[in-house]
C-alpha positions, 0 to 999 in steps of 0.5 A, a space after each residue: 422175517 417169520 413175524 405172524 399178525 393176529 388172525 381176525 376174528 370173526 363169526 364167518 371165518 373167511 374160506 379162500 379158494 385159489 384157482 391154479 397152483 402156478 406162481 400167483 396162486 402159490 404167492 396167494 398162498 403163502 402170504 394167506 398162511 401168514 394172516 391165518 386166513 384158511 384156503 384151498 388150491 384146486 390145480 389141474 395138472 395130475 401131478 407137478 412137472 418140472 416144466 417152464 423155461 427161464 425166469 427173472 425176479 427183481 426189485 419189483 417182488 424181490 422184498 417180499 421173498 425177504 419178507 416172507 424169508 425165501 430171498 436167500 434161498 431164491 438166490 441159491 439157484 440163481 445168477 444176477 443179470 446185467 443185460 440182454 444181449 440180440 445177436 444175429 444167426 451169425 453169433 454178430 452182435 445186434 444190440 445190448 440192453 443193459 442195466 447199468 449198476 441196476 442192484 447198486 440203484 434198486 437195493 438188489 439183483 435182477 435174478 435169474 433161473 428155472 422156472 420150475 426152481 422157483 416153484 418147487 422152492 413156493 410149494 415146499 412151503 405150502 402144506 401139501 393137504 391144502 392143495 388139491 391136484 387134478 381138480 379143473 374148474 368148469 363153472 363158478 356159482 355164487 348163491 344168488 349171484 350165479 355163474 360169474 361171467 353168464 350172470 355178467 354178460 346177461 345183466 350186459 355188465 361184461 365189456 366187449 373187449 373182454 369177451 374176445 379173443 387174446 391177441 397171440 404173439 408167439 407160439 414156443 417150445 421151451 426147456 431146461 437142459 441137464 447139467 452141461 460140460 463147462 470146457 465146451 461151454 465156458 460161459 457156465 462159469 461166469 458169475 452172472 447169467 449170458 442171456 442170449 437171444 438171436 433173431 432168425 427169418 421168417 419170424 423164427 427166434 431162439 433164446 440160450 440162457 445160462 443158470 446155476 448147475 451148468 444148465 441152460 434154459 432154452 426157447 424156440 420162437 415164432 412170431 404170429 404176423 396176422 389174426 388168421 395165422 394165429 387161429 389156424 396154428 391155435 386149431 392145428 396145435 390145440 392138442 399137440 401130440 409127441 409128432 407135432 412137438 418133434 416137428 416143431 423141433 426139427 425145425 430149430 435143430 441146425 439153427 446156431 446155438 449162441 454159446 456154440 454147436 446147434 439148438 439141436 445140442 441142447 434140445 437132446 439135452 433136455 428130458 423130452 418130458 420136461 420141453 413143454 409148448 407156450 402161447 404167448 399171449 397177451 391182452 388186459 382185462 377190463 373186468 376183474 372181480 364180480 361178487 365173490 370172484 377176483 381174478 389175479 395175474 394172467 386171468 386179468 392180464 396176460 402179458 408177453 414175456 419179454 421184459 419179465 414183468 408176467 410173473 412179477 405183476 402176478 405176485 404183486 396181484 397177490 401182494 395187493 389182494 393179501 393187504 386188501 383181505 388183511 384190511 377187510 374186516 368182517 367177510 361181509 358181501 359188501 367189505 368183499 366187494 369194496 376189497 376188490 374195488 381197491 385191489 384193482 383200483 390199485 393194480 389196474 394201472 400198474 399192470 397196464 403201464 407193464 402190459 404196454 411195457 411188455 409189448 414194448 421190449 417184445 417188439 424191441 427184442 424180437 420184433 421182425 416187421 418193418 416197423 419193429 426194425 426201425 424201433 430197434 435201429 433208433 433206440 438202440 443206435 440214436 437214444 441216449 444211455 440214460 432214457 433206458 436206465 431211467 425206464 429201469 428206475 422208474 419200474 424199479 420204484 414200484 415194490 409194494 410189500 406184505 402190510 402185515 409183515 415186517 417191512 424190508 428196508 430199502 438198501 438202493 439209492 434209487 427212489 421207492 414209491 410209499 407203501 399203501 397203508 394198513 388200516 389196522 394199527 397205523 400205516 407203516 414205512 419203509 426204511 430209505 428213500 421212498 418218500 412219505 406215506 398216505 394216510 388213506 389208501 384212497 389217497 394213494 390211488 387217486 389222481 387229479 384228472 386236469 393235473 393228469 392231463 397237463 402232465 400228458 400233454 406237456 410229455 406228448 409235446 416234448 416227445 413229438 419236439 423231439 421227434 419232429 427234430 429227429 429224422 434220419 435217412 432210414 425212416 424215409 424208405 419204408 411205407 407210412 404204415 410201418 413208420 407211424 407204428 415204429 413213431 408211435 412205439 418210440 414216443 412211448 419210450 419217450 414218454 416213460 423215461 420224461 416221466 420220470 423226471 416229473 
């Protein structure tokens, strides 16, 4: 779909400046090349490093690589997932979370692969003179306006919440190894990935992902309990030098590798130069644009990594953002200011159901308190098939696509939210079944607060019927703490899944 718009014209031509050449910034791009918007990436880093772990994209983003004519050679080195399967060290299995005929309902795959795949495929499409390496930003002036946060926070316009610290989950060593030998690991030759996660003692957890070329992407975890432990490892491991990195290594070296031998067999597997330590964060930003500055993916919400929404909410960011300026009009203080407003008026609840979402499926995967156990135990052995499959298709129904590009059709039998509107030459529809569209975007991120209100109490007290029904021997031995934490996950997964239905 190489379909090119009309660039806008206008007497200011609009400069764009993208901060950071991760996934986001990279998705900014491309679509900006598409509406002739000029810009500039600033990165950090020297030099691009293979770094990064194992990545998924799905229904949610995966149209607009078809737009943007990547799909197909995303799906060169990628494998389609089914589930995620927990084990125990002893290679038991714990749980599986499935998803059943997932390509069948959405239209396509859950794909899977390396992370830095998928970013050598973005950049080899971004001209390499719009991107400037090493270039760190240190302060943002606006004219007038000033620095974007010091100007906010002395006009008493940046919220409280925002100005502290990220809540850290987990602190990791992540990899991808060279090619493996498919007769001492078979699971390499299977047409879908094996995603294998296995939960340890003592908040230690380690994740084995099979991928094309007979690699395996791997993760060495540990689950930060309290607010103390996550600010002593933040300072002990703030510059972590090559002694500190084979430390934490060393100490995953005999753990079980889930397809066979130890993790230390894929860790000397791997380039030491490619294994790179990760904070995963997470926390959602109240503030995300002020003059002339909007923020997108991790700068506004940070999110765990366990349902693979961080990356995929990014690019949706950036989606949204492209429509937004596509639809901006004169580049004007004032048409910048009300894009912004309807970037996130748009994104901001959309991101935060998949923030909750994210630390939901953390807590279900690799979650070790008390509270996290009880919450595995009833969803996967009380809850009923269907509560998961639907969480699946609800997710999967939000797919917002390029405005300015041909639109790909929707080939799933599931259902597909409207696409919001372009204000230049009419609103345009995805082909299938997705509903009808708005004619205002205004119209599309509204809702009636009493109908809101309803709607939640009526779930609530569906869900705490269901609850109150519920009682299973299990709950009764663990101190009322840990189980209203436990109560309180699961009525969230209820709530998901009696929404859909509504």
């Amino acid at each position: 779909m190489s379909t090119t718009p009309t660039p806008t014209e206008t007497h200011n031509p609009l400069q764009v400046l993208i901060v950071g050449g991760g996934v986001a910034g990279l998705m900014m791009a491309l679509l900006l090349e598409r509406i002739n918007v000029p810009y500039t990436i600033f990165e950090r880093a020297i030099k691009v490093r293979p770094l990064g772990s194992v990545l998924s994209l799905n229904a949610n983003i995966l149209p607009v690589f078809e737009q943007l004519d990547l799909l197909e050679d995303l799906k060169k080195f990628s494998l389609p997932c089914t589930s995620m399967d927990l084990f125990e060290p002893s290679r038991k299995m714990i749980a599986s979370m499935a998803m059943h005929n997932y390509e069948e309902t959405t239209g396509y795959p859950a794909l899977v692969f390396a992370r830095p795949d998928l970013y050598d495929l973005m950049l080899s499409r971004v001209p390499k003179e719009k991107i400037l390496m090493n270039k760190k930003l240190l302060s943002i002036e606006q004219n007038a306006l000033g620095s974007l946060y010091k100007k906010m926070s002395e006009k008493n316009l940046l919220p409280k919440s925002d100005s502290t610290d990220m809540e850290l989950g987990y602190i990791a060593m992540v990899g991808v190894t060279e090619p493996q030998d498919p007769e001492k690991i078979p699971e390499l030759l299977e047409p879908q990935t094996n995603f294998r996660l296995v939960l340890g003692s003592n908040g230690m957890g380690w994740h084995a992902i099979t991928i094309p070329g007979n690699r395996i992407c791997w993760r060495l975890g540990r689950q930060i309990s309290d607010l103390k432990e996550a600010k002593e490892l933040m300072f002990r491991n703030s510059e972590w030098g090559p002694e500190s990195i084979e430390l934490m290594l060393n100490e995953y070296r005999e753990c079980p590798n889930p397809f066979g031998g130890t993790m230390g067999d894929l860790i000397d597997a791997t380039n030491r130069n490619n294994i790179s330590k990760v904070y995963l964060e997470e926390k959602l930003f109240e503030t995300w644009y002020y003059g002339r500055t909007v923020l997108i993916g991790d700068a506004c919400h940070k999110m765990l990594p366990a349902a693979g929404q961080g990356a995929i909410n990014a690019m949706q960011d950036a989606v949204i953002l492209a429509n937004c300026i596509y639809d901006m009009g004169e580049p004007t203080v004032e048409n910048i200011k009300d894009a912004f407003k309807v970037f996130k008026d748009h994104r901001y609840q959309e991101a935060k159901e998949q923030f909750e979402n994210s630390k939901l499926v953390a807590k279900l995967m690799g979650g070790q308190n008390w509270s996290e156990k009880i919450l595995r135990k009833i969803v996967f052995g009380l809850l009923p098939d269907w509560v998961q499959t639907k969480r699946f298709i609800k997710v999967a129904s939000y797919r917002p696509q390029a405005v300015f590009l041909p639109l790909a059709e929707n080939r799933g039998i599931g259902p597909v939210r409207p696409q919001l509107p372009t204000r230049r030459g009419g609103p345009r529809k995805v082909s299938g079944n997705n509903g009808s569209s708005s004619s205002s975007i205004e119209a599309l991120t509204s809702q009636s607060k009493a109908e809101s209100d309803e709607k939640e109490k009526e779930e609530k007290d569906t869900a705490l019927d269901w609850l109150t029904r519920m009682q299973p021997q299990e709950l009764i031995t663990v101190n009322h703490g840990s189980l209203d934490e436990g109560i309180k996950c699961l009525k969230m997964l209820l709530l998901q899944a009696l929404a859909i239905g509504k």
